[in-house]
C-alpha positions, 0 to 999 in steps of 0.5 A: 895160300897153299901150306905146302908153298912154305911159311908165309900161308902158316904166318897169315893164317894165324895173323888174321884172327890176331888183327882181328882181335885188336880191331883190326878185319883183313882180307886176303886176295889170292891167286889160288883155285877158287874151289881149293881143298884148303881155302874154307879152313882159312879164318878169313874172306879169301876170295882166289882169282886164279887160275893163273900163269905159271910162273908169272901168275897173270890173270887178267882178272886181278886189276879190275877187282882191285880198282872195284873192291879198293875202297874197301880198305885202309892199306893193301900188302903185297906179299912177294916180289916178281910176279904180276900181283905187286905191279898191278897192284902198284897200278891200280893203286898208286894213280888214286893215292889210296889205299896206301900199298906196303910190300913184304919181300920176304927174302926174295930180296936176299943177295943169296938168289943173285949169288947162286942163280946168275941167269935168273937173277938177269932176268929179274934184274931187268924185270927191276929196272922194268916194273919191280923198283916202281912198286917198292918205290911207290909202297909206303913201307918196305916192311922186313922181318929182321933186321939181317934181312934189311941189311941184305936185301940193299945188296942185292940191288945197289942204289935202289931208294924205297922207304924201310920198316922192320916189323915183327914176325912169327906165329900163333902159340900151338894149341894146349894139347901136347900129349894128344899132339905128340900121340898123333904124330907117333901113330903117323911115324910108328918106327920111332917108338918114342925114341929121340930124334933130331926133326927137319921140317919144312919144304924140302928144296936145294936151299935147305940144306938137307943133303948138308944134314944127311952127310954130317949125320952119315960122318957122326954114324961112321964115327960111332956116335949113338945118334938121335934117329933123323927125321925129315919131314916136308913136301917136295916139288921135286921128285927126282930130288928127293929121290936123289936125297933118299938114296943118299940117306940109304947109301951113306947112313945105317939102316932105319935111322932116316925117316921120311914121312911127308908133309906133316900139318896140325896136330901131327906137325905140333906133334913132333916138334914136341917129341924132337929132341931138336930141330935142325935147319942148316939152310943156306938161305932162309929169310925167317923161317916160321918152322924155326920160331914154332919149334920155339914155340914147344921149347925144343932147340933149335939147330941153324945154319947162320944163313938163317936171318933170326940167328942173331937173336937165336944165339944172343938168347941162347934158344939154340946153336949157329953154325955155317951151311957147310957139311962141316959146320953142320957137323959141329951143330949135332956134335955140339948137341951131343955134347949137352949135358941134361941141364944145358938141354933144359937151359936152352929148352926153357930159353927157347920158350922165353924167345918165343913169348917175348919175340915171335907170339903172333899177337905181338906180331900183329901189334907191331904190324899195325904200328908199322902200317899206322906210321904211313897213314893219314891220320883220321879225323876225329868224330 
């Protein structure tokens, strides 16, 4: 449940209360440090077994809870593939029959991994063929986020058989404080002065394709472009990488354009989502992408590679612009954006909010959760 890991924390912090509000309480069993700084602000019980193994995540811990805490429950989601939580879940759960267990991949079945790690994709090939087809064949539902990410996921393991669902996803609207939020994340980042800026965020990793961003800035700056300042916001695990990104950033764009202030949570985050001009994600494999729906959350458009599996419906709603993850194609979205007029920014800026109202706003996601989850239990008997 670590924010800085990425979407899935953000997407089950706001979908609690959300369950909670149709009648629905959940709990949330993880793996983290059972003293973690941010485990109370979770609107849950959380109850964390970790440590655990790297990697794999272990801990002998987790089967006992699970077979002693299961009655407790009408259904039981595993979020994620390939490590211990979802075999042993499947373990404890499928002998007894209840509660009915659902698996949420969350991309981790795109052909993407397969393609660009070979080496790591043997070795999870034949962790499938050795644990993992058993729990998505045992689980009552598969449940995916879109429908691109369905149809990518059956090419990833040709032949495989398990139940499918789509669900909705995405996230709780930003709480209604939009200048106080945008003065918070101008005192975090002062160099802007209210300047535009084009707003990268999230964590900051090879698949993102922010080195795509940097090149295709530099080329616009070296053209002579009056440019928007580039803002890359995210934590990174890796060091020497966002070293490396840095320095390209200095070597390539003028100086001062890129800014680079961290990881950036609450009001600071809703801050500069708010300020941006747009955001920018050319990533060359993004499952859903929680960032992506909040900003059209705050009415700012947003930039996409067509490696973003919500870009479909971001074009057909016209809340923002698709190209592919390549120096070029991420060249044609900022030069596209540039190209705007005022009421072609405020068209999308407006679609943006409609996409996110109608599509992504968590208490329809927790509505289409429950339906999907409903269709695969028993029906209760009546009083």
């Amino acid at each position: 449940m670590n924010p800085a890991f990425g979407g899935l924390s953000a997407y089950l912090r706001s979908l609690v209360p959300a369950l909670a509000a149709i009648g629905h309480p959940s709990e949330i069993l993880s793996l983290d440090q059972p003293g973690a700084a941010f485990l109370p602000a979770i609107p849950a019980p959380v109850h964390a077994l970790g440590p655990v193994s790297p990697g794999y995540g272990y801990t002998p811990r987790l089967r006992p809870w699970l077979a002693a805490a299961a009655g407790r429950f009408d259904a039981v989601i595993i979020h994620g593939l390939w490590q211990y939580h979802g075999l042993a879940t499947h373990l404890v759960l499928a002998p007894a029959g209840s509660p009915r267990t659902f698996v949420f991949p969350h991309g981790m079945l795109d052909p993407w991994f397969k393609q660009t790690y070979p080496l790591k994709h043997f070795r999870k090939w034949l962790y499938w063929w050795l644990a993992e087809r058993r729990v998505l064949r045992g689980a009552s539902a598969v449940l995916f986020t879109c429908e691109e990410e369905r149809r990518l996921a059956r090419q990833s393991f040709p032949g495989s058989s398990y139940r499918e669902s789509v669900v909705t996803f995405g996230t709780a609207a930003p709480p209604d404080n939009p200048a106080a939020q945008r003065a918070e994340f101008l005192l975090r980042v002062p160099g802007l002065h209210d300047r535009p800026f084009w707003l990268f965020l999230g964590r900051i990793h090879p698949k993102k394709g922010v080195d795509l961003l940097i090149d295709a800035y530099a080329a616009l700056a070296h053209g002579g472009a009056a440019l928007p300042r580039l803002v890359i916001a995210g934590p990174c695990e890796d060091e020497a990488y966002l070293r490396q990104l840095r320095d390209r950033a200095v070597a390539t764009c003028p100086a001062g354009s890129v800014l680079w202030p961290g990881m950036i949570t609450g009001d600071v985050k809703w801050g500069a989502l708010r300020c941006a001009a747009a955001f920018v994600l050319p990533s060359h494999q993004e499952n859903f992408g929680i960032a992506v729906v909040e900003a059209l959350a705050c009415g700012t458009p947003v930039l996409i590679s067509n490696q973003v599996n919500i870009w479909r419906e971001i074009a057909e709603e016209e809340a923002g612009l698709i190209e592919p993850d390549t120096v070029e194609g991420t060249l044609r979205l900022l030069s596209r954006w540039l190209a705007l007029d005022e009421a072609a920014v405020h068209a999308m800026r407006t679609a943006a909010r409609r996409s996110f109202a109608q599509r992504y706003e968590i208490g329809a996601v927790a509505h289409s959760l429950v339906a999907a989850l409903q269709a695969s239990l028993p029906a209760r008997a009546a009083p």
